[in-house]
C-alpha positions as CSV (number, residue, x, y, z in Angstrom):
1,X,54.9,67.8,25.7
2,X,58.2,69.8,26.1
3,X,61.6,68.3,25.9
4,X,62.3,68.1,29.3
5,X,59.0,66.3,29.6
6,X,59.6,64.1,27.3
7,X,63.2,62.9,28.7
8,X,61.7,62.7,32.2
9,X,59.4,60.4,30.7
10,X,62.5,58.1,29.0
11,X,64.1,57.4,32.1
12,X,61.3,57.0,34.1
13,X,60.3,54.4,31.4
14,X,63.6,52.8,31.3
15,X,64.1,53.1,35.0
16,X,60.2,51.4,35.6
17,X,59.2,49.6,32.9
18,X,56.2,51.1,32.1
19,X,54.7,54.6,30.8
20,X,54.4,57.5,33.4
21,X,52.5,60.8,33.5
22,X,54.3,64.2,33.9
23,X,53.7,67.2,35.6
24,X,55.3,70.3,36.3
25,X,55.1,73.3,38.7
26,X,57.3,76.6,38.4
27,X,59.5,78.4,40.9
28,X,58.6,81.9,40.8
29,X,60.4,85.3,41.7
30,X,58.6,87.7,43.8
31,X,59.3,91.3,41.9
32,X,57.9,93.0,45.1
33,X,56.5,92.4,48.7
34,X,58.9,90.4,51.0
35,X,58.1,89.2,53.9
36,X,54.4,90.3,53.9
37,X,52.7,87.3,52.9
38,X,52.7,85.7,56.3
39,X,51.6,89.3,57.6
40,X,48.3,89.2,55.7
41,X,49.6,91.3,53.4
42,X,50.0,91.8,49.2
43,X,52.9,90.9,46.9
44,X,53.5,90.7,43.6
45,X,55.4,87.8,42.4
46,X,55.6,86.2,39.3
47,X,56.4,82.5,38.2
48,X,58.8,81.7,36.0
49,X,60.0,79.8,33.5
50,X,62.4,76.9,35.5
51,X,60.1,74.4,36.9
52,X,60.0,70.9,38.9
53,X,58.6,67.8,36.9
54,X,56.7,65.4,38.7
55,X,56.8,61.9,36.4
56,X,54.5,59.3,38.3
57,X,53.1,56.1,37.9
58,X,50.3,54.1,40.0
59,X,51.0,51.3,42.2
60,X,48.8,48.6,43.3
61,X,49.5,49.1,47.5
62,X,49.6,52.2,49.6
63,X,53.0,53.1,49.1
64,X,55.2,55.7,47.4
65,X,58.3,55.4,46.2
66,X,59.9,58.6,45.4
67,X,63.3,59.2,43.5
68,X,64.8,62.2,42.3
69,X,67.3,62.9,39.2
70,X,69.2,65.0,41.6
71,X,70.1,63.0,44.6
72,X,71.1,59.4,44.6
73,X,68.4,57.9,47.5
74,X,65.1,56.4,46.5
75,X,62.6,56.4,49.6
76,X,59.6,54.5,50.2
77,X,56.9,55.9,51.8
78,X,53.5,54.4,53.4
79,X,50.4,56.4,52.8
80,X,48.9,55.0,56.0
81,X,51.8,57.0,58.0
82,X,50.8,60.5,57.9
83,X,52.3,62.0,60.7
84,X,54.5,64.8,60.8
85,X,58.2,63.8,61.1
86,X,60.5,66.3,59.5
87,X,63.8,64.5,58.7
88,X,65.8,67.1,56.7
89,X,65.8,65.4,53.5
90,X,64.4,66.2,50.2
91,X,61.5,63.4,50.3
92,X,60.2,65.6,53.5
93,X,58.4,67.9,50.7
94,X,56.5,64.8,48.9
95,X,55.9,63.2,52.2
96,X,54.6,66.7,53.5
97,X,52.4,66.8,50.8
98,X,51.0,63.5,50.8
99,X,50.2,63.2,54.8
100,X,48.5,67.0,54.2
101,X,45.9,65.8,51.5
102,X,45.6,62.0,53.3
103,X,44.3,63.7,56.9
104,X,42.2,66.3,54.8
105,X,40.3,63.5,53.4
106,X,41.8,63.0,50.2
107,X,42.3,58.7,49.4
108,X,45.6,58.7,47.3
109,X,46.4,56.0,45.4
110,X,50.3,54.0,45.9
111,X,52.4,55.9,42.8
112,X,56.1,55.5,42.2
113,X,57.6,59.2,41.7
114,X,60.6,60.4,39.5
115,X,61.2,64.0,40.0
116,X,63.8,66.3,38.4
117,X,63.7,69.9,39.2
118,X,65.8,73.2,37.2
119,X,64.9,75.4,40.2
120,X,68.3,76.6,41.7
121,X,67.5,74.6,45.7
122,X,68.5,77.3,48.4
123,X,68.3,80.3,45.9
124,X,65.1,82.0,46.9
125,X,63.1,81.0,43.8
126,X,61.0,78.8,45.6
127,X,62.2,75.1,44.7
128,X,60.5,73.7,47.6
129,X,57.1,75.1,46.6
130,X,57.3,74.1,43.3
131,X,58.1,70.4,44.6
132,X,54.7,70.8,46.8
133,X,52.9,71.8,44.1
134,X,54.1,69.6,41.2
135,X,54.1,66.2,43.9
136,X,50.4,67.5,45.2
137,X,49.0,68.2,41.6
138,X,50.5,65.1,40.2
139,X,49.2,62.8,43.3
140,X,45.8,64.3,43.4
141,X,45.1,63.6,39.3
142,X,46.8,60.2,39.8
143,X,44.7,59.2,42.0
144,X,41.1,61.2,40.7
145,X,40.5,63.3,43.0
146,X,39.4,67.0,42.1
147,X,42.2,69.6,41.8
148,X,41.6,73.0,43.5
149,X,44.4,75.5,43.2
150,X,43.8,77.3,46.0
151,X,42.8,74.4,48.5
152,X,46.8,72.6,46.5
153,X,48.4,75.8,47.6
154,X,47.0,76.0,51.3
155,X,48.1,72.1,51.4
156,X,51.4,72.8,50.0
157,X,51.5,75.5,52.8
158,X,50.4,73.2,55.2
159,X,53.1,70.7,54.3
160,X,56.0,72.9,54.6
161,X,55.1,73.9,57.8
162,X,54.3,70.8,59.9
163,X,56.9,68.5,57.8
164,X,59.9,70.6,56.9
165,X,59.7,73.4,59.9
166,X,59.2,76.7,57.7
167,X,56.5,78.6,58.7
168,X,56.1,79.9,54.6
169,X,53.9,82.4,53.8
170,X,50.8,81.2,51.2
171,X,52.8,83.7,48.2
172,X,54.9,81.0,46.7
173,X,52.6,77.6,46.7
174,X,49.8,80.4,45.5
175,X,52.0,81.5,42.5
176,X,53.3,78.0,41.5
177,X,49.2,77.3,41.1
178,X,48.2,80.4,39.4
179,X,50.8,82.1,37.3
180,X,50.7,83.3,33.8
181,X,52.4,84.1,30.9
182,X,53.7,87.8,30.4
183,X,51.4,88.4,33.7
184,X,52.4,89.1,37.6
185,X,50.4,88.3,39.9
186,X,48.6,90.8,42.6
187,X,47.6,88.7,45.9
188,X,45.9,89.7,49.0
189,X,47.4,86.8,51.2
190,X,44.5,87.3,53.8
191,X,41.3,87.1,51.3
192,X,43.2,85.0,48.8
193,X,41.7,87.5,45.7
194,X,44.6,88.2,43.0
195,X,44.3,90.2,40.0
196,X,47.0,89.0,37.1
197,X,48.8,92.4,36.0
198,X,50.6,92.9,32.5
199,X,54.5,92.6,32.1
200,X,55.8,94.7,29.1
201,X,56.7,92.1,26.4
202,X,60.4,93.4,25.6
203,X,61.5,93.1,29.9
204,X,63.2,90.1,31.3
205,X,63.0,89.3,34.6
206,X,67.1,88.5,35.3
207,X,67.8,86.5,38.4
208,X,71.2,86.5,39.6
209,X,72.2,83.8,42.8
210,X,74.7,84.8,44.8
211,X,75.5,80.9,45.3
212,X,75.0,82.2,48.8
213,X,72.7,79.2,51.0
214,X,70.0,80.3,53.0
215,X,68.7,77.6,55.2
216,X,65.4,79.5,56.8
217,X,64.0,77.0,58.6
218,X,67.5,77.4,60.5
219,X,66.1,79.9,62.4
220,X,66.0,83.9,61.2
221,X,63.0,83.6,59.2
222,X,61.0,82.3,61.9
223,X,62.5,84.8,64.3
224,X,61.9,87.6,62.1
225,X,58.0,86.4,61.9
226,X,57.9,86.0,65.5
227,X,59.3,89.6,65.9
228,X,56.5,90.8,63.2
229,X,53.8,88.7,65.6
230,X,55.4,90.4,69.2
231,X,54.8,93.7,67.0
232,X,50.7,93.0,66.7
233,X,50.6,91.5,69.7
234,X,51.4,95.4,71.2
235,X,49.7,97.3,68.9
236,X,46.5,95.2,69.4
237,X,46.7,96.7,73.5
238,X,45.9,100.2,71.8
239,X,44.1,99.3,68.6
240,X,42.2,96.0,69.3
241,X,40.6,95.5,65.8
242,X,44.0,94.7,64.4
243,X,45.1,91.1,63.6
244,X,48.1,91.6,61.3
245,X,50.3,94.0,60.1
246,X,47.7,94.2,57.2
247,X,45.9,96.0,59.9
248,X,48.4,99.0,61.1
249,X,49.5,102.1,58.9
250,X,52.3,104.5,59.5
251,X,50.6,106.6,61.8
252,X,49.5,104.0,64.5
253,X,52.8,102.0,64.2
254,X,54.3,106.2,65.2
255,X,51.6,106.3,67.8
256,X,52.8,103.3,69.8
257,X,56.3,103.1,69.2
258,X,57.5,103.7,72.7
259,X,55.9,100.6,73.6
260,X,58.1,98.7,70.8
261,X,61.4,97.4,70.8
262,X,64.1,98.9,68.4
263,X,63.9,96.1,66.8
264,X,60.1,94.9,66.6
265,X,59.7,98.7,65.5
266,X,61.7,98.4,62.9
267,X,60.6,94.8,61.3
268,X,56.9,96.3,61.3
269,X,58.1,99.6,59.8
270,X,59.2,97.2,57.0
271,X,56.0,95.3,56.6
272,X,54.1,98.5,56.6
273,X,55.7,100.2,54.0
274,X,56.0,97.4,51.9
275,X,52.7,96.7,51.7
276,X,51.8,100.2,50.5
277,X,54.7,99.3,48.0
278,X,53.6,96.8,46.8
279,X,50.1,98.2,45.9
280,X,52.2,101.5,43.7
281,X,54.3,98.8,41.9
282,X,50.9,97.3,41.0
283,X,49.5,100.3,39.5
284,X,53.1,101.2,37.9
285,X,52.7,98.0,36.3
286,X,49.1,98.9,34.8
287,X,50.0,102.1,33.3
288,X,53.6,101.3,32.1
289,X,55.7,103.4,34.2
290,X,58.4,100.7,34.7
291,X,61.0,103.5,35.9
292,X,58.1,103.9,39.4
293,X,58.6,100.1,39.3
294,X,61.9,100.5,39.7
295,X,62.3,103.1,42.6
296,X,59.9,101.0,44.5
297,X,62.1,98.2,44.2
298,X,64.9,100.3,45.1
299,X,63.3,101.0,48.3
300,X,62.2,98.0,48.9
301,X,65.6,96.5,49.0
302,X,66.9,99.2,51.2
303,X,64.0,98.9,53.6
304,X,64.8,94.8,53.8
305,X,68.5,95.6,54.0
306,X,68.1,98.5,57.1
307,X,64.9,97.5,58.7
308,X,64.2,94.2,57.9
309,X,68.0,92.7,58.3
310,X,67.8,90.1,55.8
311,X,70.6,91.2,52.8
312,X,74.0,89.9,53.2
313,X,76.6,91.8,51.3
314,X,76.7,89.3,48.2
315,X,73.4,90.5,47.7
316,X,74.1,94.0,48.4
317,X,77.6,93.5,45.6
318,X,75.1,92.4,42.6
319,X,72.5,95.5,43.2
320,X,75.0,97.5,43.3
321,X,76.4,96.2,40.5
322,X,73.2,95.8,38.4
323,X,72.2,99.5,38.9
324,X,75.7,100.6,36.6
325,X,73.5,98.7,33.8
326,X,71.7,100.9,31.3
327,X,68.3,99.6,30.7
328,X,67.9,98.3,33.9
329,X,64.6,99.6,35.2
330,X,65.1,98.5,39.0
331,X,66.8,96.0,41.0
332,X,66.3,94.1,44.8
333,X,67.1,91.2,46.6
334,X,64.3,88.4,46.6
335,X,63.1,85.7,48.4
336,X,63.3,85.1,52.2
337,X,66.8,86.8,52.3
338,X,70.3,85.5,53.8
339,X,72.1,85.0,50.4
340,X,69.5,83.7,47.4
341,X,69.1,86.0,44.7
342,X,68.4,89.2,43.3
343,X,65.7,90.3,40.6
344,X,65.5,92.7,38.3
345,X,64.1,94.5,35.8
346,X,66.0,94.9,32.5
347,X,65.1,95.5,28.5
348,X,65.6,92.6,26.7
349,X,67.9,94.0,24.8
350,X,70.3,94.7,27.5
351,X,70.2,91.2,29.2
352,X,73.2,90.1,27.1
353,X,75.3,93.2,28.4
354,X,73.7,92.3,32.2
355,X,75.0,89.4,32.2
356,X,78.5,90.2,31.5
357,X,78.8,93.6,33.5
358,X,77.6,91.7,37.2
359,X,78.9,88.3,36.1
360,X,82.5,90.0,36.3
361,X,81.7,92.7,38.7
362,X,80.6,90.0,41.3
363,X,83.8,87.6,40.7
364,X,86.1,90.5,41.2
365,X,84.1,91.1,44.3
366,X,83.8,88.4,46.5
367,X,85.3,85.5,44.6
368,X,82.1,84.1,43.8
369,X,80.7,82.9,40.2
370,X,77.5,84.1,40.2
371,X,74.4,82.4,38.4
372,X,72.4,84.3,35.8
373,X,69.1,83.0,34.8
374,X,67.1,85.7,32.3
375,X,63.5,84.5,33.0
376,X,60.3,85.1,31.5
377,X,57.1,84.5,33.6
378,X,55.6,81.1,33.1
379,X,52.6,79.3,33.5
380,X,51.2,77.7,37.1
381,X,51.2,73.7,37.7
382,X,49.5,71.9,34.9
383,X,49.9,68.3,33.4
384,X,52.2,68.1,30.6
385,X,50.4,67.0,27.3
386,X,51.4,64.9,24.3
């Protein structure tokens, strides 16, 4: 059991009374492929190595109560109430998750919950997924019922959308269940198949938050997927097979752009090319030609800066700053956009020097003290042993 197990496990025993079970899920960082999961497209994220620990004990009613090392409120929960009631407050993710697997069938068992999560919330590292997924996982073994990853990350899915308000792509519950080790991971969000592709042992994958908050069930993520969904709704008049913009290449996004908007144009011009991004980066990745990786990541953060409209100039200030770096390979904003953080790509032996250079470049900037977390990927939800 790792340390941070183990001292979840303390206080949850001096806090109880008795012994508890631990489980963790990871954020992850997506390294390409934004905003074309919920398009029924492919990314290519990785998790990483800050995670959300899930220390639970049973109960002998129906209830859960649910505290966090993070915020001072304990809630109690009934598992007989599973309706959707998004409150804007943290416990929205647990109770998300546990109305979600109660209505699919799945009898859960009263538990009390202690959870302490490292993910950075509001960041774009996927905090609330790894909540979802380390709550679900932890609930479902609890209470003996049969674990299926991808069935977890369609719940955890699920939850965010009826009981928080973000309509979520499957990408981040999906990674949080399946990630490796020195592995990204390839999905096709519309058939679910993934391949796991090789990192290069001596990169680090260097996250740097802008300490920017994005709040996307605020609003602009759900209007930029409703602007993605006005764009299939058109191009379906002239091509009716298509479904997504999974379905729609350059040339018949060009053929019907006079019936488009400016902007609807432009969001699916976005999708589009990032898909076909996303699938070079892939290959990049299998043959080692990290500096490919890196130009597609270049793109990619122009296209979601120009076309897309999701930077924000922090953002913009630390891939600016990260590309004066020598021995970074490439460099672009992640996440849903709207402040969060940037990934990139840098030798190992340069992180140190990374740090520094767009620690103080960003300061000097805007004011801001940036937060610099040099990750490795990690492993998907799991029980923590020992």
């Amino acid at each position: 059991m790792t340390p941070r197990a183990q001292e979840l496990q303390e206080r949850f025993r001096r806090s109880h009374g008795r012994e508890a079970r631990v489980y963790a899920a990871p954020g992850r960082v997506n390294l390409i492929g934004e905003h074309t999961d919920y398009n029924d497209g492919f990314v290519l994220p990785a998790a990483i190595d800050l995670r959300t620990w899930v220390a639970i004990a049973p109960r002998a009613d129906r209830r859960l109560r649910v505290a966090s090392t993070s915020f001072p409120d304990e809630v109690d929960l009934d598992l007989g109430d599973a309706a959707p009631r998004p409150g804007a407050h943290w416990s929205d993710y647990v109770r998300g998750i546990a109305g979600v697997l109660e209505r699919a069938g799945r009898r859960l068992s009263g538990a009390d919950l202690l959870v302490h999560g490292e993910v950075p919330i509001g960041s774009g590292l996927s905090s609330s997924a790894a909540l979802c997924v380390a709550a679900g996982y932890a609930l479902l073994d609890s209470s003996g019922c049969p674990i299926d990853r991808v069935e977890l990350a369609r719940f955890a899915q699920q939850a965010e959308h009826e009981y928080v308000g973000t309509r979520c792509g499957i990408m981040d519950p999906f990674v949080s269940c399946f990630g490796e080790p020195a592995r990204a991971l390839l999905l096709d969000c519309r058939s679910l198949s993934f391949e796991l592709v090789p990192l290069p042992a001596d990169v680090s994958l260097v996250v740097s938050n802008t300490m920017v908050k994005h709040a996307l069930a605020g609003g602009e993520y759900n209007r930029r997927r409703a602007e993605c969904e006005e764009g299939v709704r058109q191009l379906a008049r002239s091509f009716p097979e298509v479904r997504a913009l999974r379905d729609v290449d350059s040339e018949r996004l060009e053929a019907v752009r006079g019936e488009l908007s400016e902007v609807v144009y432009r969001r699916c011009r976005h999708v589009i090319g990032e898909n076909a991004r996303v699938v070079q980066a892939a290959q990049a990745l299998r043959t080692g030609d990290l500096s490919g990786f890196g130009r597609l990541m270049a793109e990619s953060h122009r296209s979601l800066r120009d076309d897309y409209e999701v930077s924000c100039a922090e953002l913009n200030t630390l891939v600016e700053l990260a590309n004066e770096v020598g021995g970074v390979y490439g460099t672009r904003m992640t996440g849903g956009g709207f402040g969060g953080c940037t990934v990139s790509l840098v030798r190992s032996e340069r992180a140190p020097a990374f740090e520094r250079h767009v620690a103080d470049g960003y300061e000097k900037a805007t004011g801001r003290k940036a937060e610099i977390y040099v990750c490795a990927a990690g492993a998907g939800a799991a029980r923590e042993r020992g």
